[in-house]
N, CA, C and O atoms as a Tinker XYZ file with bonds, in Angstrom:
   388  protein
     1  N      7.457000  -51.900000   20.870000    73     2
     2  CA     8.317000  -53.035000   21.096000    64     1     3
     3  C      7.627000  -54.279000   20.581000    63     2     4     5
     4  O      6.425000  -54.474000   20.763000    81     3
     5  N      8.472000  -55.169000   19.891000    73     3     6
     6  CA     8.019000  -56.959000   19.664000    64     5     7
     7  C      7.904000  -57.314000   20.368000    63     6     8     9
     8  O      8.092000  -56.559000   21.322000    81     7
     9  N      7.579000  -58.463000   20.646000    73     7    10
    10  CA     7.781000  -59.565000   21.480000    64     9    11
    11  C      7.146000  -60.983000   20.829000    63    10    12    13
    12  O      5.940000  -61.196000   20.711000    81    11
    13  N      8.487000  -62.137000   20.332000    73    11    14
    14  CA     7.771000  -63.164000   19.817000    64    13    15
    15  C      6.829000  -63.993000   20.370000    63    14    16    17
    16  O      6.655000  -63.568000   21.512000    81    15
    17  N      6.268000  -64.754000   20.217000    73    15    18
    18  CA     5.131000  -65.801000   20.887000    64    17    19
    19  C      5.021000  -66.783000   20.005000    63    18    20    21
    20  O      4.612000  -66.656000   18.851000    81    19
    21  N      5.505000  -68.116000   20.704000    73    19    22
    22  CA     5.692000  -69.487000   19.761000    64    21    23
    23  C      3.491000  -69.630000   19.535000    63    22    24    25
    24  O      3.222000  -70.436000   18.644000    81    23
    25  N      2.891000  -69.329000   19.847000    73    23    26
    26  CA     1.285000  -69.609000   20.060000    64    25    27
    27  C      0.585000  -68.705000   20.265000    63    26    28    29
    28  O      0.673000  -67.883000   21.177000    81    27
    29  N     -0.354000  -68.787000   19.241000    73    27    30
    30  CA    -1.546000  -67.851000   19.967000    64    29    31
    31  C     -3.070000  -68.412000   20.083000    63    30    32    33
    32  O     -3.549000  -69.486000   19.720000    81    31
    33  N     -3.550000  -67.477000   20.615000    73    31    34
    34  CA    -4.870000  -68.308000   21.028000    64    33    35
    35  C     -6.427000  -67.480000   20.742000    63    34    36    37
    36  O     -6.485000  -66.251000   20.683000    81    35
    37  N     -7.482000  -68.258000   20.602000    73    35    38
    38  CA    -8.849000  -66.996000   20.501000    64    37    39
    39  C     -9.221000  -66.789000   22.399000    63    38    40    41
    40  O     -8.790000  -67.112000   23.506000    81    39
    41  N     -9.876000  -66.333000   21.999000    73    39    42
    42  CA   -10.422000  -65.763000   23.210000    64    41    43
    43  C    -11.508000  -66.612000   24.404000    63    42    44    45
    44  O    -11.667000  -66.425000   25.610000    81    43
    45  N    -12.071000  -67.502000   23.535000    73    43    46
    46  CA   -12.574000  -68.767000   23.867000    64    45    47
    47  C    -11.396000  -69.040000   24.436000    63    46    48    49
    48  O    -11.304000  -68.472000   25.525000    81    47
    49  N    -10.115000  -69.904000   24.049000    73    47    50
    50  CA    -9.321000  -70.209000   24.926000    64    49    51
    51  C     -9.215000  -70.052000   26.448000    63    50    52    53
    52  O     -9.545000  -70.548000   27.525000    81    51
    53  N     -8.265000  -68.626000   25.612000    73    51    54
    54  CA    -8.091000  -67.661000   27.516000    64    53    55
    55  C     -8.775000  -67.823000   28.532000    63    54    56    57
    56  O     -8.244000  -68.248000   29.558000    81    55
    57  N    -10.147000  -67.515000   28.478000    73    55    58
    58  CA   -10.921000  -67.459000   29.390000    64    57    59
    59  C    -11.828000  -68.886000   29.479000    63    58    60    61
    60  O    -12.931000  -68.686000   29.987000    81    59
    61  N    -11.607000  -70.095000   29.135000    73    59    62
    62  CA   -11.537000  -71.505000   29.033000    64    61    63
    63  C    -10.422000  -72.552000   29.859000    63    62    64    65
    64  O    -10.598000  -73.524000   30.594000    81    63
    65  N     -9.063000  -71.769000   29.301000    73    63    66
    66  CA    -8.348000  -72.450000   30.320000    64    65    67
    67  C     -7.370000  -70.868000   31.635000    63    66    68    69
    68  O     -6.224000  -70.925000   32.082000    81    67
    69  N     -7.765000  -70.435000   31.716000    73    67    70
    70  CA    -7.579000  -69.149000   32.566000    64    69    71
    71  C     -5.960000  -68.840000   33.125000    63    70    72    73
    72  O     -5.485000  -68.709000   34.253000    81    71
    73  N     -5.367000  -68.795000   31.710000    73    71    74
    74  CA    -3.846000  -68.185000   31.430000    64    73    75
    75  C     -3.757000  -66.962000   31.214000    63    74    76    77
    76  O     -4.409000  -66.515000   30.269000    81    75
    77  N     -2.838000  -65.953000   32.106000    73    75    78
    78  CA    -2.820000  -64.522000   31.506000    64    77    79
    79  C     -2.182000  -64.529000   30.249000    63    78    80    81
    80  O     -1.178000  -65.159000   29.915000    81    79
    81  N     -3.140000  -63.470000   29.346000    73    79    82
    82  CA    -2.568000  -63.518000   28.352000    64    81    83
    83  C     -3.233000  -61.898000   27.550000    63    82    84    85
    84  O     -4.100000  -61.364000   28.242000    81    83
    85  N     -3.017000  -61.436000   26.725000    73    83    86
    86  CA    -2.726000  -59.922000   26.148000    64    85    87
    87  C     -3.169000  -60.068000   24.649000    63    86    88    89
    88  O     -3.219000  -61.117000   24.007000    81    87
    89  N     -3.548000  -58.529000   24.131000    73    87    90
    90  CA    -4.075000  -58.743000   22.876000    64    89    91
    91  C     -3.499000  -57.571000   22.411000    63    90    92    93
    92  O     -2.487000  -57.136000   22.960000    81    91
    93  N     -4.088000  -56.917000   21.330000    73    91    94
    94  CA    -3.940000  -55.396000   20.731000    64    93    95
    95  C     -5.392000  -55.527000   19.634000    63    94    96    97
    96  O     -5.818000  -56.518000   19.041000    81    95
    97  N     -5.750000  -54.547000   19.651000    73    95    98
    98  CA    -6.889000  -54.574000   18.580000    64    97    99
    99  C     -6.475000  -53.564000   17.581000    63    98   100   101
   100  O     -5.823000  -52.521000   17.637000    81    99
   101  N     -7.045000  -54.193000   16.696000    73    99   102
   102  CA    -6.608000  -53.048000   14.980000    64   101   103
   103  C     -6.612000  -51.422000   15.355000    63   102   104   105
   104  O     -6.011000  -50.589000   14.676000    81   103
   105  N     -7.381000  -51.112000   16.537000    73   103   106
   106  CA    -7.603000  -49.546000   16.632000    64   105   107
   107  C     -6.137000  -49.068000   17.824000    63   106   108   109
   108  O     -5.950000  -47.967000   18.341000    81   107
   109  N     -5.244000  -50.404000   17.976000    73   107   110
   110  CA    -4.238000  -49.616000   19.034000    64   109   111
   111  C     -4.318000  -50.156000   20.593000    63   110   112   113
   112  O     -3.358000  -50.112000   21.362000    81   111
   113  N     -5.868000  -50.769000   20.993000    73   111   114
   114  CA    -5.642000  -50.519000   22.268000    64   113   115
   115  C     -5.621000  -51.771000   22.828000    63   114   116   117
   116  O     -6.408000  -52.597000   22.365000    81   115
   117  N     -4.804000  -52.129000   23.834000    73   115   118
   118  CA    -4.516000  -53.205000   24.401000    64   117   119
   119  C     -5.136000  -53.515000   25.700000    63   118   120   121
   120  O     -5.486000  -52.750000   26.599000    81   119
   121  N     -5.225000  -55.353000   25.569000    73   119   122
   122  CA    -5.995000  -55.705000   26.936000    64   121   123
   123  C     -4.924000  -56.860000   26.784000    63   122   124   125
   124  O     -4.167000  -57.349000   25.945000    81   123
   125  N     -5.426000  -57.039000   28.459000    73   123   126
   126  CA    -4.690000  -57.706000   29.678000    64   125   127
   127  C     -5.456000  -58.670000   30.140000    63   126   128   129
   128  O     -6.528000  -58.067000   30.182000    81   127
   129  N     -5.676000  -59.711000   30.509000    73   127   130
   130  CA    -6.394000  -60.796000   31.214000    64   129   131
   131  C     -6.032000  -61.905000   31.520000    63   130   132   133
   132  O     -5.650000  -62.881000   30.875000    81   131
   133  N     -6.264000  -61.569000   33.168000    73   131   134
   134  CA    -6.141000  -62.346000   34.325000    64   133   135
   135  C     -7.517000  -62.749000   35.180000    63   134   136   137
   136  O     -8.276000  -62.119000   35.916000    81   135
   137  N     -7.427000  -64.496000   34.575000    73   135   138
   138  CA    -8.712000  -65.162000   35.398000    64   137   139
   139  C    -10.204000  -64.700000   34.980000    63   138   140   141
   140  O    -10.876000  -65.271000   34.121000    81   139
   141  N    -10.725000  -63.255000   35.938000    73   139   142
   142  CA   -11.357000  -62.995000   36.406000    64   141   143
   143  C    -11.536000  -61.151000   36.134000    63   142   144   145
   144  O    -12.437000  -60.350000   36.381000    81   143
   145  N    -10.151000  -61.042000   35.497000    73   143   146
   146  CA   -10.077000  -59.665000   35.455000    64   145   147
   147  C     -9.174000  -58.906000   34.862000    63   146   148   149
   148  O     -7.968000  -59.096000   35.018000    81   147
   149  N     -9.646000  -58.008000   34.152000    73   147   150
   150  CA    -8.002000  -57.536000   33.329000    64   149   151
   151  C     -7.861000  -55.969000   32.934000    63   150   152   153
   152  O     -8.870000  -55.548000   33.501000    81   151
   153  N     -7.366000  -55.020000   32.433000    73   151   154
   154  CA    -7.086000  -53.899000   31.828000    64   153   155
   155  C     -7.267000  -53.912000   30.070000    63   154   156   157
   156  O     -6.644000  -54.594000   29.256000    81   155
   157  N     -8.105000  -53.130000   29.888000    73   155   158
   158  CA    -7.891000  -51.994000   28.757000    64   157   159
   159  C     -7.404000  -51.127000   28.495000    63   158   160   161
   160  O     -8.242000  -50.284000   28.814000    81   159
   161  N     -6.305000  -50.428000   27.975000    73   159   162
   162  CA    -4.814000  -49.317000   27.911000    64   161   163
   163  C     -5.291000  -48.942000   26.214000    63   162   164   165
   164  O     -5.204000  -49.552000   25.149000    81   163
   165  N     -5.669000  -47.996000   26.515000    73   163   166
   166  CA    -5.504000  -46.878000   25.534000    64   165   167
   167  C     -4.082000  -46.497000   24.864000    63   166   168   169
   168  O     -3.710000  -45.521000   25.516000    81   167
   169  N     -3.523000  -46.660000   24.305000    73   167   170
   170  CA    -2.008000  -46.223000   24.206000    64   169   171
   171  C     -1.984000  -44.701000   23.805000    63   170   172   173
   172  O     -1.198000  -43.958000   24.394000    81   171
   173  N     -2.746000  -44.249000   22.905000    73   171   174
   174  CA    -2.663000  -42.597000   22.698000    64   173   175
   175  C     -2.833000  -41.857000   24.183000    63   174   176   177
   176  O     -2.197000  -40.898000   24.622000    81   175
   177  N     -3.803000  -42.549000   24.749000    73   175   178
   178  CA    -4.255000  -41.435000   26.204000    64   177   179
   179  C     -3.519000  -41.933000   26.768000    63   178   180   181
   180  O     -2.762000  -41.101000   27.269000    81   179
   181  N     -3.109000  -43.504000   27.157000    73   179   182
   182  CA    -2.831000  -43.716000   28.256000    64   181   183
   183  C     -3.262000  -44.276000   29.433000    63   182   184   185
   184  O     -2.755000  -44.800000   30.424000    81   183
   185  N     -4.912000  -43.866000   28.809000    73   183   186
   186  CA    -5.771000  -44.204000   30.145000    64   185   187
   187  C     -5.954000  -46.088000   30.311000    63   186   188   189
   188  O     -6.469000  -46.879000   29.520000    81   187
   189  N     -5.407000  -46.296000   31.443000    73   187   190
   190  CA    -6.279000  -48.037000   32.064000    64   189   191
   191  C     -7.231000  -47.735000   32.389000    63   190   192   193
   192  O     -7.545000  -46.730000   33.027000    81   191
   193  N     -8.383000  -49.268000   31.668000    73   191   194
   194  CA    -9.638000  -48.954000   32.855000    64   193   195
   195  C     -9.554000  -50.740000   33.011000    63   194   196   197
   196  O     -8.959000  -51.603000   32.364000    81   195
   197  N    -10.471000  -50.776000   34.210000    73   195   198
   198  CA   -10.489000  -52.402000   34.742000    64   197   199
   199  C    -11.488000  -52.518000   33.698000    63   198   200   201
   200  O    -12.255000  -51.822000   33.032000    81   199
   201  N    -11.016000  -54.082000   33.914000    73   199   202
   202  CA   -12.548000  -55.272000   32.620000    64   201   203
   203  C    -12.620000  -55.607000   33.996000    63   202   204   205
   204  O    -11.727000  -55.419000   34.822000    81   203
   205  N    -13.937000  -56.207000   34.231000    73   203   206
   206  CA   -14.231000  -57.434000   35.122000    64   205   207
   207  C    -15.293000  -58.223000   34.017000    63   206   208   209
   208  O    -15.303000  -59.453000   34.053000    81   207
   209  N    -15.873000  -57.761000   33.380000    73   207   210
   210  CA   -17.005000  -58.611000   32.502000    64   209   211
   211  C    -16.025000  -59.189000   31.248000    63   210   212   213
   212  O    -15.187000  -58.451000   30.729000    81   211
   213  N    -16.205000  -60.455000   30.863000    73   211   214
   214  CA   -15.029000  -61.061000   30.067000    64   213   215
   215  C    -15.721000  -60.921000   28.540000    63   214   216   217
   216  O    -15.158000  -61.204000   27.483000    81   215
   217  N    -17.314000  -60.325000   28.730000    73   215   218
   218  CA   -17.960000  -60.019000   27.498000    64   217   219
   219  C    -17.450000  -58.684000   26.519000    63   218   220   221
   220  O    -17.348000  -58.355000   25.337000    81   219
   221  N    -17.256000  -58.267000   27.654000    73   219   222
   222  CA   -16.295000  -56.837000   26.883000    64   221   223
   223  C    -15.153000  -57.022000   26.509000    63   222   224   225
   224  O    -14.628000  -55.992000   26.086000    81   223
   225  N    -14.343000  -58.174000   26.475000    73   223   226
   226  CA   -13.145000  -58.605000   25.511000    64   225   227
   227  C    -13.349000  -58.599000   24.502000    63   226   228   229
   228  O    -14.475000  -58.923000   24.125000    81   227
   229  N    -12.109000  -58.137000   23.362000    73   227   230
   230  CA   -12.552000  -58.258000   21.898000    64   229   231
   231  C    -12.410000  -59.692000   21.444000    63   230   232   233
   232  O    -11.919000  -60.509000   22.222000    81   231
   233  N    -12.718000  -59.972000   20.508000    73   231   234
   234  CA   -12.758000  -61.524000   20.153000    64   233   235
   235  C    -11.512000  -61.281000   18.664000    63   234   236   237
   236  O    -11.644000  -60.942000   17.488000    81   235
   237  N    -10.454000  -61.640000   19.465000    73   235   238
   238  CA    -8.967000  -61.261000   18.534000    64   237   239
   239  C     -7.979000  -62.420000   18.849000    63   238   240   241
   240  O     -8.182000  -63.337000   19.645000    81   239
   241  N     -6.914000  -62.228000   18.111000    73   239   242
   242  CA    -5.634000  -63.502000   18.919000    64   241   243
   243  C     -5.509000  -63.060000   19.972000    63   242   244   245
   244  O     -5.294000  -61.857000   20.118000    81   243
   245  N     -5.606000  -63.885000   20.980000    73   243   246
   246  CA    -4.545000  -63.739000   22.036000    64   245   247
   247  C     -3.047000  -64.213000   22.018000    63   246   248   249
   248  O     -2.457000  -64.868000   21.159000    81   247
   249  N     -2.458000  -63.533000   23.582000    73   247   250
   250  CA    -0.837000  -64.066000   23.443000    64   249   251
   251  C     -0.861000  -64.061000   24.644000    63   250   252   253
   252  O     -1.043000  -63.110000   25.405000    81   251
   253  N     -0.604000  -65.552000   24.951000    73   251   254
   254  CA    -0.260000  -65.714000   26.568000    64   253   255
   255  C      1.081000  -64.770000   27.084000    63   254   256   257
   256  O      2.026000  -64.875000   26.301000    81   255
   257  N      1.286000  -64.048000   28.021000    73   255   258
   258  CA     2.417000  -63.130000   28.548000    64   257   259
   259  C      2.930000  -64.191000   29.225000    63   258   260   261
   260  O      2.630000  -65.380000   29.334000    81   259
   261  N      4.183000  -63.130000   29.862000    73   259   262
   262  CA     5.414000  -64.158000   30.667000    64   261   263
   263  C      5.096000  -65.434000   31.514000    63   262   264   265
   264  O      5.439000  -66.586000   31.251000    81   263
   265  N      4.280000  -64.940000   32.714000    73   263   266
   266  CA     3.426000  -65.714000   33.340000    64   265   267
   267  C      2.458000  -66.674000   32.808000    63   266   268   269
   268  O      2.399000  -67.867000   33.105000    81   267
   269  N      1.652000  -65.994000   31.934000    73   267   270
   270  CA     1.037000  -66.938000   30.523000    64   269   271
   271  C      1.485000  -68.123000   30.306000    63   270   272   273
   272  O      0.979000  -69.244000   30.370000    81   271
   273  N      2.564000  -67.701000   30.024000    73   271   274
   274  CA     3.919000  -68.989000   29.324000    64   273   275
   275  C      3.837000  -70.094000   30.351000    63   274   276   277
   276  O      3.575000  -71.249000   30.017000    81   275
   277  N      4.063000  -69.733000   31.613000    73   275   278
   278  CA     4.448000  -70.684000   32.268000    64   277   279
   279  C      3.072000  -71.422000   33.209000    63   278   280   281
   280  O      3.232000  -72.429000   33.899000    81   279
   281  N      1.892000  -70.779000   33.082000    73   279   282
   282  CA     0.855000  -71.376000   33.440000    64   281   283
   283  C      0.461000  -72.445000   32.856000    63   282   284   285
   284  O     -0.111000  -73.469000   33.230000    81   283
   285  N      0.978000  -71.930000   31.576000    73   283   286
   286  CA     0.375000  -73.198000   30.015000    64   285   287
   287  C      1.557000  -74.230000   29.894000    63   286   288   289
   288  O      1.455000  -75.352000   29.397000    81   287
   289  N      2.653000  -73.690000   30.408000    73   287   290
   290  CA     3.847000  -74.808000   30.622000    64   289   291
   291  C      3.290000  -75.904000   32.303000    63   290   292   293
   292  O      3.228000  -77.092000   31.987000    81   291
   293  N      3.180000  -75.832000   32.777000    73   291   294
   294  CA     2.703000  -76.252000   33.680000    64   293   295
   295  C      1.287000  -76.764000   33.819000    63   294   296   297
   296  O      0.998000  -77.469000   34.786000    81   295
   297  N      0.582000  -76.515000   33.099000    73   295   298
   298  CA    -0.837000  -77.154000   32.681000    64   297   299
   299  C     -0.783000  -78.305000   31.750000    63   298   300   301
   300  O     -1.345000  -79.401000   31.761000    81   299
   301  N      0.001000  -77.777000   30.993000    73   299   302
   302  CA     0.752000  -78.916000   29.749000    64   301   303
   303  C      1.320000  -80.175000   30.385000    63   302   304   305
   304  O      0.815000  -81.233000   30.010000    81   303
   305  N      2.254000  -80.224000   31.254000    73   303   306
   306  CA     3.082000  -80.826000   32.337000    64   305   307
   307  C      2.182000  -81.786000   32.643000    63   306   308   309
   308  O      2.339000  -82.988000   32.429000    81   307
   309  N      1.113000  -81.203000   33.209000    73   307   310
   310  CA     0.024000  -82.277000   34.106000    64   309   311
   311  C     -0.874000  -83.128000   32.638000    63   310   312   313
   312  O     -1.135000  -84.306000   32.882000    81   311
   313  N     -1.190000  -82.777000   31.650000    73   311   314
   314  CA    -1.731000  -83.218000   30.824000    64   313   315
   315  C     -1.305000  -83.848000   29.790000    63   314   316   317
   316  O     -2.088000  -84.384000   29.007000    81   315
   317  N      0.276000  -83.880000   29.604000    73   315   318
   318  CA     1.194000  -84.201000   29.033000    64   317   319
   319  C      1.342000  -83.682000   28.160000    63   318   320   321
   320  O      1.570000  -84.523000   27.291000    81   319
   321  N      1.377000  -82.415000   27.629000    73   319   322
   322  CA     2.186000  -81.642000   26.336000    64   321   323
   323  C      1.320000  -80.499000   25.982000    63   322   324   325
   324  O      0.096000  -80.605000   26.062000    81   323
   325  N      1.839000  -79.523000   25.633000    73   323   326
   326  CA     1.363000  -78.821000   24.782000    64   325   327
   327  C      0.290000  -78.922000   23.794000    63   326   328   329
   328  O     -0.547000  -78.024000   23.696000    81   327
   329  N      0.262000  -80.373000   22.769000    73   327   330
   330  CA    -0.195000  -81.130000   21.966000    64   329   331
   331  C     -1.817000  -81.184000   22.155000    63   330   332   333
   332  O     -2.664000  -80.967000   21.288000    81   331
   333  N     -2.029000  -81.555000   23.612000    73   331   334
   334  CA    -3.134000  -81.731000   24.139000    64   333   335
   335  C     -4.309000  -80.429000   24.785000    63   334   336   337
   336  O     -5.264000  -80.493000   25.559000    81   335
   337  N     -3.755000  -79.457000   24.131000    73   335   338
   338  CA    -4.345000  -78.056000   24.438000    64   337   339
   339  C     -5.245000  -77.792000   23.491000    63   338   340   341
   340  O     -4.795000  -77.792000   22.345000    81   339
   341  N     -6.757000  -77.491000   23.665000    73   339   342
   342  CA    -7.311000  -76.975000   22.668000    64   341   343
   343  C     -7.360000  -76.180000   22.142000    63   342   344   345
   344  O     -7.215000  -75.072000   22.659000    81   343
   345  N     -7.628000  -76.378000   20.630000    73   343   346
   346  CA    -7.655000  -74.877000   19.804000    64   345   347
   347  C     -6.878000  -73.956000   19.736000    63   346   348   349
   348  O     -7.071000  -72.747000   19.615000    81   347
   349  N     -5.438000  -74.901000   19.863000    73   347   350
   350  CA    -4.215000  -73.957000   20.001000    64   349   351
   351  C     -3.617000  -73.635000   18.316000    63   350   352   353
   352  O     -3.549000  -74.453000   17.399000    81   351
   353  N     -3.322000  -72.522000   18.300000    73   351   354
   354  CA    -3.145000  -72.243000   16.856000    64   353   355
   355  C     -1.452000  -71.750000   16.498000    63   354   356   357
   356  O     -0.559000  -71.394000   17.266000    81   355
   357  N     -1.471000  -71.891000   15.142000    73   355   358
   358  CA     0.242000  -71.427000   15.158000    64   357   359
   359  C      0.838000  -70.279000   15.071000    63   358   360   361
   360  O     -0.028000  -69.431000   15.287000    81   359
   361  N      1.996000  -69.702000   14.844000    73   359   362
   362  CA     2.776000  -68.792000   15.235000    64   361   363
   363  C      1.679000  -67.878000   13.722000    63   362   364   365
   364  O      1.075000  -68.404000   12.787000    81   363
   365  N      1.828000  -66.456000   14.082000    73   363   366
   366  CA     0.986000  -65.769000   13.290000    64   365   367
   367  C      2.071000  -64.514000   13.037000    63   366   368   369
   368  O      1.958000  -63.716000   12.106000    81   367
   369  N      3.036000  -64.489000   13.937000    73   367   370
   370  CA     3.697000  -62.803000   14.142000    64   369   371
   371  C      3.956000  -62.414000   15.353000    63   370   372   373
   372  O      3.452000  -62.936000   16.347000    81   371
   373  N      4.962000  -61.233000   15.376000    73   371   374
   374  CA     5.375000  -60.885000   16.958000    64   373   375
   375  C      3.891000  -59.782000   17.015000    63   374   376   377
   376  O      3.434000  -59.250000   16.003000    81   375
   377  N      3.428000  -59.642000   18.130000    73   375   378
   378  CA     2.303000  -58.805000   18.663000    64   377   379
   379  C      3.171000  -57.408000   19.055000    63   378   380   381
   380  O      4.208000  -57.144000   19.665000    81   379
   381  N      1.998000  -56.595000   18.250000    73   379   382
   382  CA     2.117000  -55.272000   17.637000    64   381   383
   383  C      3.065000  -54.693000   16.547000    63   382   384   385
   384  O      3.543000  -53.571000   16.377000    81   383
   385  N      3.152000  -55.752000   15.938000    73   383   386
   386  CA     3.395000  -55.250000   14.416000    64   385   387
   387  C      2.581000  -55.359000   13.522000    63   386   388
   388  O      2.846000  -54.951000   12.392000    81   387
C-alpha cells in the first residue's frame, strides 16, 4: 500500500523533535518510532522486535504517521508554522514505492 506524505524527515529530526514517525529500508524492513521506543517488522517473516536504543535506527527518510501528522501540526501551532521546523525537507514520494 501508498501512502502520500506532504514531508519527510532524517532521523536526526525524529528523535530531536519526538514525532511518531516510520521508515522502510532498501532491504524491505520497516521501523516505527515512538519517543523512546519503536518496532522493527520484517515484512517477509513478519517478525516485530522492540528498538529501545535509537542507535539501532537506520539513518533513512523518515515519514511522520497519522499521529505524526498531528504532533507536528500542533508543535507547529505553538511555534507558528510549519516553516519554523528544522531540517524539514520536501515531498520525495509515497513510502514504499
Amino acid at each position: 500500500m501508498s501512502v502520500e506524505h506532504d514531508s519527510t524527515f532524517t532521523l536526526r529530526d525524529v528523535l530531536a523533535m519526538g514525532f511518531e514517525a516510520q521508515c522502510v529500508t532498501s532491504d524491505g524492513e520497516r521501523y516505527f518510532w515512538r519517543r523512546t521506543f519503536g518496532l522493527k517488522v520484517d515484512m517477509r517473516s513478519g517478525k516485530a522486535t522492540l528498538v529501545t536504543d535509537p542507535a539501532l535506527l537506520p539513518d533513512v527518510t523518515w515519514f511522520p504517521t497519522g499521529l505524526g501528522l498531528k504532533q507536528l501540526e500542533a508543535s507547529a501551532g505553538q511555534r507558528g508554522g510549519m516553516a519554523a521546523m528544522p531540517s524539514r525537507r520536501r515531498p520525495r514520494g509515497p513510502l514504499g514505492s
